[in-house]
ZAZA-675965 format. One record per atom (N, C-alpha, C, CB): x, y, z. Coordinates in pm, whole numbers, plus 50000, padded with zeros to 5 digits. Glycine has a CB too. Example, Ala and Ser with C-alpha at 12.3 -4.5 7.8 and 13.67 -1.06 7.14 Angstrom:
513194943150780;512304955050780;513204967050780;511314955350905;512854977550708;513674989450714;512905000350787;514084994050572;
! end
This chain:
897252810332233;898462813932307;899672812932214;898642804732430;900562816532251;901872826932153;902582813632170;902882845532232;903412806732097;904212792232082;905712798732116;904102783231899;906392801732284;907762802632252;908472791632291;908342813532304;910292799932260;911532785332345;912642794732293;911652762732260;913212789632425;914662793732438;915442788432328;915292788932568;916672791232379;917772785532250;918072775132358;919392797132176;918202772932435;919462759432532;918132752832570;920832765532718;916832752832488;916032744832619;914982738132503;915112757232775;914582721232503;913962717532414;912502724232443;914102703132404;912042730432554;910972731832593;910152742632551;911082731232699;909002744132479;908222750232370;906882751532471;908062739932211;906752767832490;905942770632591;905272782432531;906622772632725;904072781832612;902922792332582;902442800932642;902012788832561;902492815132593;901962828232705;900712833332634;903212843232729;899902837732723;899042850132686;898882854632842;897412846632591;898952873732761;899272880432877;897842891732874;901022887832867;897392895833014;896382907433051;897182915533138;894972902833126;896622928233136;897272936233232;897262934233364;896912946933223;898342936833436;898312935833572;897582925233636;897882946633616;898122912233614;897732902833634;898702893933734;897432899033518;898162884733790;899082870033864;899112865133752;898412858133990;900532852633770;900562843033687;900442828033703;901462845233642;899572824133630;899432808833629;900122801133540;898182805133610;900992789633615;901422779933494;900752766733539;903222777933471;900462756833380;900102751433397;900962739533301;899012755833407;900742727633391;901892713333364;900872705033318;902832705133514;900782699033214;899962687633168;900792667533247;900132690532947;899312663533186;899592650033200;900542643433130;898642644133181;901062631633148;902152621932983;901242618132919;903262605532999;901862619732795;900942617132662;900232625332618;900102608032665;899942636432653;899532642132604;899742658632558;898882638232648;899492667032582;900222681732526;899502692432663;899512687832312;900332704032659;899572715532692;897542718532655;900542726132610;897102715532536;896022716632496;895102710032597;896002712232371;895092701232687;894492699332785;893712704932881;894982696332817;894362716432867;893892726232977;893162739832909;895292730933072;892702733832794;892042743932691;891272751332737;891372739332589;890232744132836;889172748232928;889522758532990;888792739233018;890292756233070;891312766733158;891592780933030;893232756133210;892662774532979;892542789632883;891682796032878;892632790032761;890282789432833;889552802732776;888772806132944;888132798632607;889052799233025;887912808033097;889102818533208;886492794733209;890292812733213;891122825433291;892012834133203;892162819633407;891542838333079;892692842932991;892432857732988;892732836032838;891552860333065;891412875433080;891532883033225;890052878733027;891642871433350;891622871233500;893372867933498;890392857733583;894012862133426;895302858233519;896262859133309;895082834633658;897572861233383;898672861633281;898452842133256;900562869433361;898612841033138;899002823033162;900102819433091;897852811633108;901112806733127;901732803033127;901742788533113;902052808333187;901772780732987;902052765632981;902802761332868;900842757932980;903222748932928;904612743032854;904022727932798;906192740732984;904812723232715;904762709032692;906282703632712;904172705832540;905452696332817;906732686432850;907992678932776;906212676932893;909312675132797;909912669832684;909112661232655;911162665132691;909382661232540;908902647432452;907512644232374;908912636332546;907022657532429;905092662232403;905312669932324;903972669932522;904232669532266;903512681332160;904652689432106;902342692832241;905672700532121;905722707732026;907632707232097;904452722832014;907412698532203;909232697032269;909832687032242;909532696332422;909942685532100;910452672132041;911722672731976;909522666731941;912112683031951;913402692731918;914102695132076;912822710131834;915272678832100;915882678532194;917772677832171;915172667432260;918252678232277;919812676732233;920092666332335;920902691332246;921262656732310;921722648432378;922102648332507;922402645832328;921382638932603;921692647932744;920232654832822;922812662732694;919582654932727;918352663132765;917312654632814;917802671132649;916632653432979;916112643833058;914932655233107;917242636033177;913702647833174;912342647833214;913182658033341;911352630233249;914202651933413;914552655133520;914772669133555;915442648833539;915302674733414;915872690733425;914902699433375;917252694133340;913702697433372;912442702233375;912722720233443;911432690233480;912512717333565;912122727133663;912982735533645;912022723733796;914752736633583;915612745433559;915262749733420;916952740733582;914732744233375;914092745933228;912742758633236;913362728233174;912172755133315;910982762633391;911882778233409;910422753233571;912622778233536;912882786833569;913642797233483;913242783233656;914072792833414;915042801733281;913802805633229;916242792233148;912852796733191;911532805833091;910822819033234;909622788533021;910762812533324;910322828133415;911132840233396;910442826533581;912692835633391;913632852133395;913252854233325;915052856533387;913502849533163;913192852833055;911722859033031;913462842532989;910832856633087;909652862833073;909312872433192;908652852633053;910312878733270;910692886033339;909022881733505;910942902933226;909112868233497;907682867233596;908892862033753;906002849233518;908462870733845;909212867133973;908252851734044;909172883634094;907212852934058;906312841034160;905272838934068;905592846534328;904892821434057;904072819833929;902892809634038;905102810333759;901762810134026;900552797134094;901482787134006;898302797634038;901062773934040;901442760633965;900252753233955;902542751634036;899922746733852;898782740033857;899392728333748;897352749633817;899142714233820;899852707333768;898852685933764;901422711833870;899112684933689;897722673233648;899032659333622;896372679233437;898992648633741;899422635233690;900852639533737;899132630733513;901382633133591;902852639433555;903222648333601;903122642933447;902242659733534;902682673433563;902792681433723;901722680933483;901832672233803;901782676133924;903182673433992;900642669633987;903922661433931;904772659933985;906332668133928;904632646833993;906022669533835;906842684733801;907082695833835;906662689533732;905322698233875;905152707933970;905972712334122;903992705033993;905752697234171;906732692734320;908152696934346;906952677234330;908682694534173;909702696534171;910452711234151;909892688534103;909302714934118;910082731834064;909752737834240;908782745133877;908692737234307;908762739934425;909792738534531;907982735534450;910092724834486;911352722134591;912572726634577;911652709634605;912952727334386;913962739534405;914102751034399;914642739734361;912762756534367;912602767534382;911422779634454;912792767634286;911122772634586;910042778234652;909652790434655;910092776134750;911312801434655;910292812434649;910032815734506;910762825434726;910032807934385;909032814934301;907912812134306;909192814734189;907432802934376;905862799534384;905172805734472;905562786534411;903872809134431;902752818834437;901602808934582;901882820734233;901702794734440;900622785334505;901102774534451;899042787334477;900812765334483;900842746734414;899292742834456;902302732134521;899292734934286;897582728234293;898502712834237;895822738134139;898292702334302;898622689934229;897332682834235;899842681334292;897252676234094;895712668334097;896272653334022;894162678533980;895882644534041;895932631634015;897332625734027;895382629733892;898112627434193;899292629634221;899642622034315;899522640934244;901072625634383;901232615734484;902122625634558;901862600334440;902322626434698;903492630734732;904912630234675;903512626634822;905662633134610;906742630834571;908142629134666;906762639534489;907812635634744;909122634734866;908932624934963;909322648334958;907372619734973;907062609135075;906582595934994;905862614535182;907212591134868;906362579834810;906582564534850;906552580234666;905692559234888;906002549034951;906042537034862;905192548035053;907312528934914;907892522034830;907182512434732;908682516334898;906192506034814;904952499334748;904252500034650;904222499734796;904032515834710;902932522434593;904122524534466;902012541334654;905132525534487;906072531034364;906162517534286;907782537834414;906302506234383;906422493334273;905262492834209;906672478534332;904102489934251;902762492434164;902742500834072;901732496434229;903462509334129;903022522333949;903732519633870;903282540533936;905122515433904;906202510933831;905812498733720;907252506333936;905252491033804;904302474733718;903702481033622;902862464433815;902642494433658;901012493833572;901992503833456;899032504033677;903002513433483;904202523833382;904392510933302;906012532233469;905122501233338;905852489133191;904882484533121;906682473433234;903482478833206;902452475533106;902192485132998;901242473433170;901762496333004;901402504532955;902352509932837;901092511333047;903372509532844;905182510632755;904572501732695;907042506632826;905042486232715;904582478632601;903822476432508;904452472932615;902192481432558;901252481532487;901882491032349;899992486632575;902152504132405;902552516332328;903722510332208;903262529032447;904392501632248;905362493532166;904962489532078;905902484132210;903732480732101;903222477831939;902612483431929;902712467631880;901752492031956;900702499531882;899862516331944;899562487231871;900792523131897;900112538331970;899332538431989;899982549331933;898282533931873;896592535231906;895812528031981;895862534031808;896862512432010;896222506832140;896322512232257;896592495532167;897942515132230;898052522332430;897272531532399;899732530432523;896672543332349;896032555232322;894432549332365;896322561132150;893692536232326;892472534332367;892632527432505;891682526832265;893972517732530;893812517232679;893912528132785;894652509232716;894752536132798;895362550232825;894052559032881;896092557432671;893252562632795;892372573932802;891152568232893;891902579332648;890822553532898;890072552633053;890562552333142;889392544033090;891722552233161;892692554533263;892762566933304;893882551033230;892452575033175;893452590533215;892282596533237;894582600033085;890632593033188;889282608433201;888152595133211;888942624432997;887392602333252;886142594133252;884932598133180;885752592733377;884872608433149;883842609633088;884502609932925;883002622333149;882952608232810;883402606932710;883942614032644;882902603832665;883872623432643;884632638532577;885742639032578;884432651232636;886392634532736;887592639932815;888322629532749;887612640632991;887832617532699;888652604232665;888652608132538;888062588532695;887602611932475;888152615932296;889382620732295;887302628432209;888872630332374;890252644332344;891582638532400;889942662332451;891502630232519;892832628132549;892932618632431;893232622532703;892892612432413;893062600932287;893782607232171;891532595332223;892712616232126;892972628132021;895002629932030;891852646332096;894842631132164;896532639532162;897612627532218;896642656332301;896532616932288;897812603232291;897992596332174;897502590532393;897572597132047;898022591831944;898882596931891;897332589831873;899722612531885;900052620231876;901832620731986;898782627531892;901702610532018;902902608932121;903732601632091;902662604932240;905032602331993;905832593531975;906802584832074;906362599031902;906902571732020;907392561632071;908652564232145;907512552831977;909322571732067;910802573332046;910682583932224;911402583831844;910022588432274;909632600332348;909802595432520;907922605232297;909262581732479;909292571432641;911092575632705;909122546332588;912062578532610;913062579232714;913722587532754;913772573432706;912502598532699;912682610132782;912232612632941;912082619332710;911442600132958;910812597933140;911482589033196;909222592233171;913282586033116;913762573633205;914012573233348;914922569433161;914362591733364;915002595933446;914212605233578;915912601933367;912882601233556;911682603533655;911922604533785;910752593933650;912272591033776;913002583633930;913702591634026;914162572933900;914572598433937;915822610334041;915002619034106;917052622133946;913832624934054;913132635934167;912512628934266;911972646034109;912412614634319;911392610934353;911942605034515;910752601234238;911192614234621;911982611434774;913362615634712;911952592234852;913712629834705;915162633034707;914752640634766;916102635834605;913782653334826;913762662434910;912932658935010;913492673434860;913452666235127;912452667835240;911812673135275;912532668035309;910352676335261;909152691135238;909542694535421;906632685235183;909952708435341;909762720435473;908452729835484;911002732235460;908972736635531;907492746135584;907212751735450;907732760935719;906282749535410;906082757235264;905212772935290;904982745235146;905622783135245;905462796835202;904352803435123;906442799035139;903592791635110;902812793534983;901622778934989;904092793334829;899922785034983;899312772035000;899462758534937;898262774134984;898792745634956;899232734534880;897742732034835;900112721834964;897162725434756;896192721434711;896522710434621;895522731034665;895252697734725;895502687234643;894372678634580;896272679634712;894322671034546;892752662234469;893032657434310;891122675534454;891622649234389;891702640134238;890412636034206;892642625734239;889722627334086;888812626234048;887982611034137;889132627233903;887142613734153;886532602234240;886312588334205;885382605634274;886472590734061;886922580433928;887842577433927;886902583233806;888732579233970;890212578833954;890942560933989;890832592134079;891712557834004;892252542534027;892332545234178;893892537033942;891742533234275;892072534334379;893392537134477;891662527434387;894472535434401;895532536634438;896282552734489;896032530134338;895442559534367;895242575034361;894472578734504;894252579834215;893232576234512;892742579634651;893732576634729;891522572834699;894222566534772;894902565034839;896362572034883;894822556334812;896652578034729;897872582934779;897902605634814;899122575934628;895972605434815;895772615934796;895692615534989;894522619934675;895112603335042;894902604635192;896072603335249;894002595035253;897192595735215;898592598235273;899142611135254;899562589135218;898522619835139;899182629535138;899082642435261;898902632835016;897452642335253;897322648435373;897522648235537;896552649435359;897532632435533;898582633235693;899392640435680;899422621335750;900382635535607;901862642535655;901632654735624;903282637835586;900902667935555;900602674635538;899232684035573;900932671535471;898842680135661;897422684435745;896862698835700;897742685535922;897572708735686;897272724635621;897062723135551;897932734835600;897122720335354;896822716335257;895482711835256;897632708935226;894852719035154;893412715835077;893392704735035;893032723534963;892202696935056;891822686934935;890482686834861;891902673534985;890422680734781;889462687234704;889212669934591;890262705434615;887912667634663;887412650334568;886382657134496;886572633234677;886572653934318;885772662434192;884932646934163;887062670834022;883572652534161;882742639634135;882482641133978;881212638534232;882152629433951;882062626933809;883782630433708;880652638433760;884642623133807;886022628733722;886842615133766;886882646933785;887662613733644;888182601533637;889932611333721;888092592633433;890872603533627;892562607933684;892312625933606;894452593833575;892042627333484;892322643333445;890892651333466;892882645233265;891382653433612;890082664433630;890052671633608;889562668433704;890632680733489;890292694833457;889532688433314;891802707733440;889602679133255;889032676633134;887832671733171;889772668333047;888052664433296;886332659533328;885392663633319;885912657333419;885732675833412;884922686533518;885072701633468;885632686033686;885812702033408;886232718633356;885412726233415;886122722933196;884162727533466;883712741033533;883672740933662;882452745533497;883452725933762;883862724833906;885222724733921;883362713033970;886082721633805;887692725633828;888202738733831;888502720433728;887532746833727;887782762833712;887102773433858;886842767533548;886162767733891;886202772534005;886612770134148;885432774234006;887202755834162;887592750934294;889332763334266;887752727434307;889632763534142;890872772334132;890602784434145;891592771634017;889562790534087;889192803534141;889202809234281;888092804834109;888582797434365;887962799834489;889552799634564;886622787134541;890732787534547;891732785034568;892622800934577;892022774534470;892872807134448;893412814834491;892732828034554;894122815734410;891332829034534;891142840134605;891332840534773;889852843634567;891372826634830;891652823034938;893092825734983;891312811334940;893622824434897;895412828034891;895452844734892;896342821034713;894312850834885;894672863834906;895452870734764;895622863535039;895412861234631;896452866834525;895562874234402;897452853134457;894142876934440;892702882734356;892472900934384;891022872834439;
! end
């Protein structure tokens, strides 16, 4: 995929295009890069236009200006759609990224096609609890990274995949994550319960790996109360990054996803 970026935007994003195609973007996990979803590339790069970014502070968005926060993401997003002249994009979005995802939806619903969030949480409904807990297991995890990348990088990756592959590779690209990068997520917090989900226009799809930290299940079954229409979708044999787990029960629960959406 083609490495672009704006001039006003640290954000360094990737296209490959087929004819007459939908478009998929796709949001990676923290710590790690766009390359995640490698799987994905090669098996929809001839079915769908694609579209992925690395987050500030990842892989290739490290070239920032003062002022420049996690938060302004989704306006960041949307300037790369004019610019790539795409009106409505699917979202497919892992961890972090899912919750990036949330956010470009909420300000900008009608460009979305579809939303897939996987190893996620409601963002507009997070309950306070669960936020202190993540908040606790986020500082542990900082510190480790404080002294030593390659420790947080071997604690990190059973956290983040379960199978062995999925943990190489994430590893591979969390060593690869500078220190200096943590304060680019100071400002996380501001998207989080600032909107109130309305009728959404466009399906929701949600899930996570059955491996995953219990806390995750948990915040995958709150999600669907308050949201009852929305898919879910539990990937066996998959830790928190189920597209690295599972890559071929993931590539097709997305297949099946949008042909259901009517966008095939």
């Amino acid at each position: 995929m083609k490495p672009k970026k704006l001039s006003h935007s640290p954000i360094t994003y990737y296209v490959s295009r087929t004819e007459c195609a939908q478009w998929i973007l796709f949001i990676h996990a923290a710590f790690v890069n766009h390359n995640m979803f490698k799987a994905q590339f090669a098996y929809f790069e001839n079915q769908y236009n694609l579209l992925a970014i690395d987050i500030i502070g990842h892989g290739q968005s490290t070239d920032t200006q003062k002022g420049d926060t996690i938060d302004k993401t989704a306006k960041w997003i949307f300037d790369i759609l004019k610019s790539e002249n795409i009106e409505k994009v699917h979202i497919v979005g892992v961890s972090l990224g899912a919750v990036l995802a949330q956010d470009f939806a909420n300000r900008y619903p009608y460009a979305v096609s579809s939303l897939a969030c996987f190893g996620a949480y409601d963002m507009n409904h997070f309950d306070a609890k669960m936020k202190n807990e993540n908040s606790a297991k986020q500082k542990l995890m900082m510190l480790k990274a404080l002294v030593s990348v390659s420790w947080f990088a071997k604690a990190n990756k059973k956290i983040s995949a379960y199978t062995l592959q999925a943990q190489n590779e994430f590893f591979a690209m969390n060593r690869c994550f500078p220190k200096k990068s943590f304060m680019y997520l100071a400002t996380l917090n501001r998207m989080v319960n600032k909107y109130k989900t309305g009728a959404r226009n466009y399906p929701l799809l949600i899930g996570c790996g059955k491996f995953d930290i219990p806390m995750e299940l948990e915040a995958i079954k709150a999600w669907k109360s308050s949201e009852p229409d929305c898919t879910v979708v539990l990937f066996e044999n998959a830790g928190h990054c189920v597209n690295m787990d599972a890559p071929q029960e993931f590539n097709k629960t997305m297949e099946e996803f949008w042909k259901g959406a009517g966008q095939v």
